[in-house]
py3Dmol code that shows the C-alpha trace and the ligand (Angstrom):
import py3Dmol

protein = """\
ATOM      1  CA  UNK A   1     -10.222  38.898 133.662  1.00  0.00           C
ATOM      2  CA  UNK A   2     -13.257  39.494 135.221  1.00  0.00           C
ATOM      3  CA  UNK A   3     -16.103  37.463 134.698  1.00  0.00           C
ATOM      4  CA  UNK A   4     -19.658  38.109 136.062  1.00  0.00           C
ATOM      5  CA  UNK A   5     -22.833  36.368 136.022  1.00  0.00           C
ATOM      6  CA  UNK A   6     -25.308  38.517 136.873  1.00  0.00           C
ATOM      7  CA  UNK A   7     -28.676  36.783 138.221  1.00  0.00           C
ATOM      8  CA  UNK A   8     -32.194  36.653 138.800  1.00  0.00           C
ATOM      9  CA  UNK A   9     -35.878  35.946 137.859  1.00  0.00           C
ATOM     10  CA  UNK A  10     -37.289  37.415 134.627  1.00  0.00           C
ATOM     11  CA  UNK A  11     -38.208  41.147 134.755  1.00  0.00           C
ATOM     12  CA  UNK A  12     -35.499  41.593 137.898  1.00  0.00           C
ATOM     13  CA  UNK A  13     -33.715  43.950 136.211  1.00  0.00           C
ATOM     14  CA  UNK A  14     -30.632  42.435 135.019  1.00  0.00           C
ATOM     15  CA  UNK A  15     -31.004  44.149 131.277  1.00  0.00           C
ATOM     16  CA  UNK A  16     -31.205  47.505 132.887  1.00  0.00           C
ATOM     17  CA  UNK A  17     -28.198  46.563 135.327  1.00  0.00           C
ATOM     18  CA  UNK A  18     -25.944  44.985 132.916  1.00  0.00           C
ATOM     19  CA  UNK A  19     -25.820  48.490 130.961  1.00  0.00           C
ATOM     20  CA  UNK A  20     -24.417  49.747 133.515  1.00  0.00           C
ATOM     21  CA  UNK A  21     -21.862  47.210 134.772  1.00  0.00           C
ATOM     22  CA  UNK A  22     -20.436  46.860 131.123  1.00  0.00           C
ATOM     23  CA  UNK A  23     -19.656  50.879 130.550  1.00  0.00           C
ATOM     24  CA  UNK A  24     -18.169  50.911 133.854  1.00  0.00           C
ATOM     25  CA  UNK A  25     -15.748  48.006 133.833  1.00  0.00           C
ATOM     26  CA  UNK A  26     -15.778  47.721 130.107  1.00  0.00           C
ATOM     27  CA  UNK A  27     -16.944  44.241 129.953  1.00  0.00           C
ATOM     28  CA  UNK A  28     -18.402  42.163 127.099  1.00  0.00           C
ATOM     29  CA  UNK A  29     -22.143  41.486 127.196  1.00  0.00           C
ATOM     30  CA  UNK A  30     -23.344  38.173 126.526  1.00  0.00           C
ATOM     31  CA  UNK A  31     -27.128  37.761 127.117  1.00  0.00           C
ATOM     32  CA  UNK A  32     -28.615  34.805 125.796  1.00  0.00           C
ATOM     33  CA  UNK A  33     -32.176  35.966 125.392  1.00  0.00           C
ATOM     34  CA  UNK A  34     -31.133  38.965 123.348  1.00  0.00           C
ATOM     35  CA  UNK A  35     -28.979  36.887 120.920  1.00  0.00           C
ATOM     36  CA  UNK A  36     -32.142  34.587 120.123  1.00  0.00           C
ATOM     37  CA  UNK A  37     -34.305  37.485 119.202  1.00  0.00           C
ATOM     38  CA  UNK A  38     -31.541  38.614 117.173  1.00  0.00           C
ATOM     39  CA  UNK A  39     -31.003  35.257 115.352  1.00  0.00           C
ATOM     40  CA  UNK A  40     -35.274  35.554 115.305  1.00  0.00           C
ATOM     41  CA  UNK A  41     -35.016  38.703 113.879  1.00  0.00           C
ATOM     42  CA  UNK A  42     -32.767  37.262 111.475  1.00  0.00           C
ATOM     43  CA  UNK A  43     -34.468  34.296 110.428  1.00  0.00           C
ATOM     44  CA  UNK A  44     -31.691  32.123 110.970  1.00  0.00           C
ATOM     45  CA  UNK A  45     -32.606  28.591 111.533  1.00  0.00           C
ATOM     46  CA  UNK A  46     -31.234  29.021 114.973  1.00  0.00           C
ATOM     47  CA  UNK A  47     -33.412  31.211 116.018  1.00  0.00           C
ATOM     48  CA  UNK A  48     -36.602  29.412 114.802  1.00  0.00           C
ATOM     49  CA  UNK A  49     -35.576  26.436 116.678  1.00  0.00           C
ATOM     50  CA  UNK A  50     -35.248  28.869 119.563  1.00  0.00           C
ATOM     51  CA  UNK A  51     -38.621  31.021 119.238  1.00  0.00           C
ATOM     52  CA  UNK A  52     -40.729  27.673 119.767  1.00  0.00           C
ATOM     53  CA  UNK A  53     -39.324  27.234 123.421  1.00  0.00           C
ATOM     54  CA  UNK A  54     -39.047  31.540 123.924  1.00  0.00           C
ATOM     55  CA  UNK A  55     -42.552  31.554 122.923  1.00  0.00           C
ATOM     56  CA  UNK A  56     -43.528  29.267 125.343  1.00  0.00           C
ATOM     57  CA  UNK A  57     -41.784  30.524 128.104  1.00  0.00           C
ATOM     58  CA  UNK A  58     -39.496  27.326 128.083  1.00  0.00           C
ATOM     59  CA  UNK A  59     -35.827  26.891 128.228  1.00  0.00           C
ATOM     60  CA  UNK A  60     -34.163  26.418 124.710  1.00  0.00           C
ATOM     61  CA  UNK A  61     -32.715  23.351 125.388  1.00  0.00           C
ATOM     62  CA  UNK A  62     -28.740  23.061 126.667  1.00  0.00           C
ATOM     63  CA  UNK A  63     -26.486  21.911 123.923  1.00  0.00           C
ATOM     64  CA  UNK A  64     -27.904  24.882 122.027  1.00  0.00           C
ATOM     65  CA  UNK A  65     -27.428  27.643 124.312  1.00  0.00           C
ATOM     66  CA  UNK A  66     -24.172  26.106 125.579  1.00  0.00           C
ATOM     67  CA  UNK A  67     -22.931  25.981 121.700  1.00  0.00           C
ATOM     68  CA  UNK A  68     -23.622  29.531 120.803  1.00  0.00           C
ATOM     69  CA  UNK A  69     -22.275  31.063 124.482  1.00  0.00           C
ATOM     70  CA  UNK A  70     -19.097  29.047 123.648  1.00  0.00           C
ATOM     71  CA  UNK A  71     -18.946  30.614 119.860  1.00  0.00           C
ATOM     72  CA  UNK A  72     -19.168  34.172 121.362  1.00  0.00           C
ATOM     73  CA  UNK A  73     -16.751  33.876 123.769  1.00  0.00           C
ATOM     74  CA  UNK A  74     -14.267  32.709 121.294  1.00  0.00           C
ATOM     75  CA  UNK A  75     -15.252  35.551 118.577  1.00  0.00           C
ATOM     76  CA  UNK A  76     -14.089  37.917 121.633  1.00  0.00           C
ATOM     77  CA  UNK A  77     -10.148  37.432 121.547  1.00  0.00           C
ATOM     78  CA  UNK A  78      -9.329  40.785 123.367  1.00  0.00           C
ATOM     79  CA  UNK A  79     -12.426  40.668 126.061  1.00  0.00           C
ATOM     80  CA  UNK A  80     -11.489  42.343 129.269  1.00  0.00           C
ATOM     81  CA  UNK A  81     -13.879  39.924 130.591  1.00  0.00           C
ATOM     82  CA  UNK A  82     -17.721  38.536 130.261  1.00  0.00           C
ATOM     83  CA  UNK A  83     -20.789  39.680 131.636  1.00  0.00           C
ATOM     84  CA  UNK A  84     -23.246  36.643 131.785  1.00  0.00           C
ATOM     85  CA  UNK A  85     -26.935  37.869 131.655  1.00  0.00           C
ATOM     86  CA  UNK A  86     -29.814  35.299 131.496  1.00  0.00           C
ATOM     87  CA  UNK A  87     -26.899  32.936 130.924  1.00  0.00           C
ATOM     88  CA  UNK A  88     -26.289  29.819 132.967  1.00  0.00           C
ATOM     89  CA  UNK A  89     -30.187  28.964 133.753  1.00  0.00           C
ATOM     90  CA  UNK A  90     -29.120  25.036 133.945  1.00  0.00           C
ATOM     91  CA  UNK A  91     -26.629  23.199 136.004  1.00  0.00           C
ATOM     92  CA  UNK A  92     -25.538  21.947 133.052  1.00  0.00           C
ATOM     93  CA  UNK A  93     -24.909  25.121 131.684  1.00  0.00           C
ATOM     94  CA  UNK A  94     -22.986  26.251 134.591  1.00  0.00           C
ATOM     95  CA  UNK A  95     -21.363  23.279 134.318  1.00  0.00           C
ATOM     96  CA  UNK A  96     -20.327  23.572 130.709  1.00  0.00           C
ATOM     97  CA  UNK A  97     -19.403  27.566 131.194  1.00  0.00           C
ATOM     98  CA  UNK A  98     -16.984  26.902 134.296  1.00  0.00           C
ATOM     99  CA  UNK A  99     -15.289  24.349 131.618  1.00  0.00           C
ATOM    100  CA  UNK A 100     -14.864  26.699 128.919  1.00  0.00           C
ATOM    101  CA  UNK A 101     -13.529  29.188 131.003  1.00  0.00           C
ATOM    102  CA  UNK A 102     -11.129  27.167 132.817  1.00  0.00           C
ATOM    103  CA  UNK A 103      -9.791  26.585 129.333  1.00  0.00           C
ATOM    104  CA  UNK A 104      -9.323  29.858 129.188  1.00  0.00           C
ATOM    105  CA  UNK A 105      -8.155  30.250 133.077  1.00  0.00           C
ATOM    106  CA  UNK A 106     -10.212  32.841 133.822  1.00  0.00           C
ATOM    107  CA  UNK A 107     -13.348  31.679 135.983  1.00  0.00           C
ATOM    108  CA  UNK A 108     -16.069  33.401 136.855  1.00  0.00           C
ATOM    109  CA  UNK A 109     -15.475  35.731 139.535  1.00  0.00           C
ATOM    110  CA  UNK A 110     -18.517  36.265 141.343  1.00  0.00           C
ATOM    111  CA  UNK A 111     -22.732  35.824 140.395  1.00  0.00           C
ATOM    112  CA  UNK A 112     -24.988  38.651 141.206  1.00  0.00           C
ATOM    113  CA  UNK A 113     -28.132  37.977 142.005  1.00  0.00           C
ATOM    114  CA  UNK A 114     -30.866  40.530 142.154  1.00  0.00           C
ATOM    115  CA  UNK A 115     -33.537  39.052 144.551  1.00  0.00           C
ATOM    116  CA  UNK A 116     -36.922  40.439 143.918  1.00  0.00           C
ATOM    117  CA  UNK A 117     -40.389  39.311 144.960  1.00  0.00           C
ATOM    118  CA  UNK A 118     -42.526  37.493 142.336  1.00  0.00           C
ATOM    119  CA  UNK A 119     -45.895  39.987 142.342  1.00  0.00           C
ATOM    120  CA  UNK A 120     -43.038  42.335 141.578  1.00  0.00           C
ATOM    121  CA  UNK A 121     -41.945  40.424 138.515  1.00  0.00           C
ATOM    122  CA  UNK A 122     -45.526  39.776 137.154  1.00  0.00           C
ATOM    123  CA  UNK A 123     -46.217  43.759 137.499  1.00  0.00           C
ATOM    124  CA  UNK A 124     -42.730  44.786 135.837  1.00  0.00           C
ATOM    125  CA  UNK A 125     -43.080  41.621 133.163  1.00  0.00           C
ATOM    126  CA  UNK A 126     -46.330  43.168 132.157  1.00  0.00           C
ATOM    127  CA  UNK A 127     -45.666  46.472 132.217  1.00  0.00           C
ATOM    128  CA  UNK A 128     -42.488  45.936 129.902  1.00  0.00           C
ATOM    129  CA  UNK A 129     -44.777  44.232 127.956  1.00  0.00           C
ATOM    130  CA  UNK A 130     -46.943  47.272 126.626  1.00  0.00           C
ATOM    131  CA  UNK A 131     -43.519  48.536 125.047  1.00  0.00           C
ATOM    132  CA  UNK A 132     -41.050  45.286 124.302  1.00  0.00           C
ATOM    133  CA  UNK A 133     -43.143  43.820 122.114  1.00  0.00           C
ATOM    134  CA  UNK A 134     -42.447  40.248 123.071  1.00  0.00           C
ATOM    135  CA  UNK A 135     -44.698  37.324 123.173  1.00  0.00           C
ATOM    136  CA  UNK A 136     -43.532  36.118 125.877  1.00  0.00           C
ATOM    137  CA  UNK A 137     -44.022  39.405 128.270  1.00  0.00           C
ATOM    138  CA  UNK A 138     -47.639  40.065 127.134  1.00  0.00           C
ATOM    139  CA  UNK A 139     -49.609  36.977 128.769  1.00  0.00           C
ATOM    140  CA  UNK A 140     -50.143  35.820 132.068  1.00  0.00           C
ATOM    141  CA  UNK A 141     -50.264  32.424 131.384  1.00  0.00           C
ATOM    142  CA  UNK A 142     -46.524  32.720 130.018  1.00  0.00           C
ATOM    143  CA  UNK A 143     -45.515  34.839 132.568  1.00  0.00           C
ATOM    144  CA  UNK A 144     -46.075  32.365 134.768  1.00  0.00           C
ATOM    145  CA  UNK A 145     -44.514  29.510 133.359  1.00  0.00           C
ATOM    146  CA  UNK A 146     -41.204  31.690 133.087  1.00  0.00           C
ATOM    147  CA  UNK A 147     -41.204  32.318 136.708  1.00  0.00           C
ATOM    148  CA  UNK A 148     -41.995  28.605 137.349  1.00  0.00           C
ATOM    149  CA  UNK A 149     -39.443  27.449 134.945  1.00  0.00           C
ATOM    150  CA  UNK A 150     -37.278  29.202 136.916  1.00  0.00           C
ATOM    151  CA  UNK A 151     -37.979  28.014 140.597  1.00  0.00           C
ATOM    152  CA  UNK A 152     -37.454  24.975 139.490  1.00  0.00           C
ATOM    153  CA  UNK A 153     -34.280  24.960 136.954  1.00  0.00           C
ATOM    154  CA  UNK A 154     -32.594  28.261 137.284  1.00  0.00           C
ATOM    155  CA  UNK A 155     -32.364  28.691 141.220  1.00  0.00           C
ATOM    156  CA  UNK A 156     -30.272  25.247 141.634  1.00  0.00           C
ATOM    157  CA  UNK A 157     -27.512  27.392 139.295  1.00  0.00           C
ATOM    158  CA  UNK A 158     -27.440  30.091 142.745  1.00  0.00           C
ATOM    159  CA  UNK A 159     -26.440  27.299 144.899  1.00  0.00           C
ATOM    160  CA  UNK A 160     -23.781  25.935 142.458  1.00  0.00           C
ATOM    161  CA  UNK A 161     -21.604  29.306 142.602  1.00  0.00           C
ATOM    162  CA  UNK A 162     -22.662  29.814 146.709  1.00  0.00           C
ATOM    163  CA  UNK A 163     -20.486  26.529 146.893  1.00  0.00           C
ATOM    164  CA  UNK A 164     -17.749  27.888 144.974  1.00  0.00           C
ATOM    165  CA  UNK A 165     -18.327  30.902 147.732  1.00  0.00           C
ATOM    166  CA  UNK A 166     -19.102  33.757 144.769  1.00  0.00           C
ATOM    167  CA  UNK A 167     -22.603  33.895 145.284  1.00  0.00           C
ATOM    168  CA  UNK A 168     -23.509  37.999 146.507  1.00  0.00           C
ATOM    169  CA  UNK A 169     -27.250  39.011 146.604  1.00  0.00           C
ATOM    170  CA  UNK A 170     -28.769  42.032 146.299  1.00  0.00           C
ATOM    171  CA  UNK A 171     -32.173  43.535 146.808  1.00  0.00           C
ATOM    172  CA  UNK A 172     -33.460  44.288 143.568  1.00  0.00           C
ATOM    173  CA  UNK A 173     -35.872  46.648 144.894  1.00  0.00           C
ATOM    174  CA  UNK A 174     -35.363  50.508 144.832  1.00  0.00           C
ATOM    175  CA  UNK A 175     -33.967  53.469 142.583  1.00  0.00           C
ATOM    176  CA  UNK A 176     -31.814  51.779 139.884  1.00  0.00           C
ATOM    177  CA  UNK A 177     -28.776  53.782 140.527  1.00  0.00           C
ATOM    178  CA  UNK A 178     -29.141  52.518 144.561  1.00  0.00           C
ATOM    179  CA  UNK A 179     -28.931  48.570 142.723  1.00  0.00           C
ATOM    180  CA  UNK A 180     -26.269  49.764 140.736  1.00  0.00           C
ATOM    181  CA  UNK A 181     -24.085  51.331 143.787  1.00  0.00           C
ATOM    182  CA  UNK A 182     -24.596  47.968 145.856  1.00  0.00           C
ATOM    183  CA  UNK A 183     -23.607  45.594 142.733  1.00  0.00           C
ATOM    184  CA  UNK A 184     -20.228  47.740 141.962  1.00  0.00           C
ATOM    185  CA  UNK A 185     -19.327  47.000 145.738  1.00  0.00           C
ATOM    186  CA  UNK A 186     -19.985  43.064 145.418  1.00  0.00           C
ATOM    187  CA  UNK A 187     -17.324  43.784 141.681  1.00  0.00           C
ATOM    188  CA  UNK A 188     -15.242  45.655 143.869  1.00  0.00           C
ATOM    189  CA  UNK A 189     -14.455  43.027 146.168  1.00  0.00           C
ATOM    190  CA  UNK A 190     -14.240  40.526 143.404  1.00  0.00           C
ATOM    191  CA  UNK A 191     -11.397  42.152 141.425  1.00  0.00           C
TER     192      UNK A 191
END
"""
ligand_1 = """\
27
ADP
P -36.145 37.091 130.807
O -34.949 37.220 131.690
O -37.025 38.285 130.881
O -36.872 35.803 130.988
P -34.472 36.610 128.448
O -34.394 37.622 127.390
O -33.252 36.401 129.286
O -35.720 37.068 129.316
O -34.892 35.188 127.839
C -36.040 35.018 127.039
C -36.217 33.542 126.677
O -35.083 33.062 125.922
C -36.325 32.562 127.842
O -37.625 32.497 128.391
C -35.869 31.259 127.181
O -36.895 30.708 126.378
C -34.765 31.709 126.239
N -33.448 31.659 126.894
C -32.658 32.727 127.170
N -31.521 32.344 127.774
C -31.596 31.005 127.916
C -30.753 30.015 128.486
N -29.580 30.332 129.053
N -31.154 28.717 128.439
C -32.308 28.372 127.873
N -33.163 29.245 127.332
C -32.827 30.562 127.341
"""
view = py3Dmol.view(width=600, height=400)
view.addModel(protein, "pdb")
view.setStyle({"model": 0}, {"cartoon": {"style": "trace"}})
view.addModel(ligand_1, "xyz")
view.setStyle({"model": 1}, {"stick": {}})
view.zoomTo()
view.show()
């Protein structure tokens, strides 16, 4: 199996990246954030409970992001492995994903992480927000908090895989299809 966690700040690009990475290798897509607006969309009570924190630009808290990644992993019998997008942003939740998938003994094989500079983020956050029509990409204020939120609880989750030595960074910078190229090499050598 191959199982990737790809990385980064919000509005690095990992939407646009994962696309990619799951036609190529055929991998399942698993990105927190986009199954929250779907419960939103869906008015499940799930994803009220979620839209409070997204709406802030907060984490949702643990148990509850842990509880649904571990429900769609098991839905997905036959995966020929996971791609991980927006998905561990704890320790804990790296924590409780390396568990689940040792039950499954198939680990995570390497984290991407797309490295990009943070006036970079603002403009791309902002600009994505004239279109996306979230909350959460359309003020400053928000914008800000994300990145912070970040720094501070998401970055300690890069360190935790460079220990396990399957940390690979890339500049996130440049033509999309140049990211693309340099992320299939860092899948390449992880197969
Ligand atoms: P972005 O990468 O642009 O910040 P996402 O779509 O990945 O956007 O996430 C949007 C919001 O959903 C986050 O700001 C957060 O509130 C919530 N969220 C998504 N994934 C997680 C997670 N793994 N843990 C906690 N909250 C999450």
């Amino acid at each position: 199996m191959l199982n990737i966690v790809l990385f980064g700040p919000p509005g690095a690009g990992k939407g646009t990246q994962s696309d990619k990475i799951i036609k190529k290798y055929n991998l399942t897509h698993i990105a927190t954030g986009d199954l929250f607006r779907k419960h939103l969309s869906e008015g499940s009570s799930l994803g009220k409970l979620a839209q409070k924190y997204m709406n802030e630009g907060m984490l949702v808290p643990d148990k509850v992001v842990i509880d649904m990644v571990d429900d769609k992993i098991r839905e997905d019998k036959d995966a020929k492995g996971f791609i991980f997008d927006g998905f561990p942003r704890t320790v804990p939740q790296a924590e409780a994903l390396d568990k689940l998938l040792t039950e499954k003994n198939a680990p995570i094989s390497r984290m991407i992480a797309l490295e990009v500079p943070e006036e970079e983020l603002k403009k791309r956050i902002k600009e994505r927000g004239k279109t996306s029509g979230r909350a959460d990409d359309q003020d400053e204020e928000k914008i800000r908090t994300r990145i912070k939120v970040y720094l501070d609880e998401t970055l300690p989750v890069a360190r935790h895989y460079e220990k396990q030595g399957k940390l690979a960074m890339i500049d996130g910078v440049g033509a999309i299809d140049d990211i693309f190229q340099k992320i299939c090499v860092k899948i390449e050598e992880a197969r």
